[in-house]
Phi, psi and omega in degrees: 000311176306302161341328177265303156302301177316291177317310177303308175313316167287331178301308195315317195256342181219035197274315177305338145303303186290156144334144182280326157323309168304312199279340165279321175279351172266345197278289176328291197284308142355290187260306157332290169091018187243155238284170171300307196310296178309307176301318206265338168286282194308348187247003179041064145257195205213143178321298121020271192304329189261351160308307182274012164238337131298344165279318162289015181255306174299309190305262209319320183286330178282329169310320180262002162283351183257340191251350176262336205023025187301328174286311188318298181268025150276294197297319175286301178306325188292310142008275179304273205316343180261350165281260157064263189275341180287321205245011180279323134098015155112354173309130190299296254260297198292326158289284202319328180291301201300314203281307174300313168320293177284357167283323184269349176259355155083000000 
């Protein structure tokens, strides 16, 4: 299950990177769930092809989450802000900063 929220999580932030080719067989398989077998019939590909073109889809997006760190200052800014709104003590001003905050990091 964690394997699936990491992945989605590098789709989110660097989904935009792949090929529109990749982002539909990473999609299928990511969100979808559905099988090499399903995947590799609809896109009319060999089972084989569409494993090793997700596994190079996970390579390459975590390869820019490593040299970018964007999930990385997502989970620390959320983090602070939710200490933040915990450590706000009922300030209107301070609630409200926090409360935006994690409203924009979704």
């Amino acid at each position: 299950m964690e394997k699936i929220v990491e992945q989605g999580l590098l789709y989110d932030f660097y989904g935009e990177l792949l090929t529109e080719h990749q982002k539909q067989i990473y999609e299928a398989a990511v969100y979808n769930d559905m099988s090499l077998t399903e995947i590799a019939d609809e896109h009319g590909i060999s089972k084989q092809g569409v494993h090793d073109l997700i596994k190079r889809c996970t390579k390459s997006l975590q390869e820019y989450e490593d040299k970018l760190h964007m999930i990385r200052r997502f989970e620390a800014i959320k983090t602070q802000a939710e200490r933040l709104k915990d450590a706000s003590g009922g300030d209107k001003d301070l609630l409200d900063i926090s409360e935006k905050i994690l409203e924009e990091l979704g």
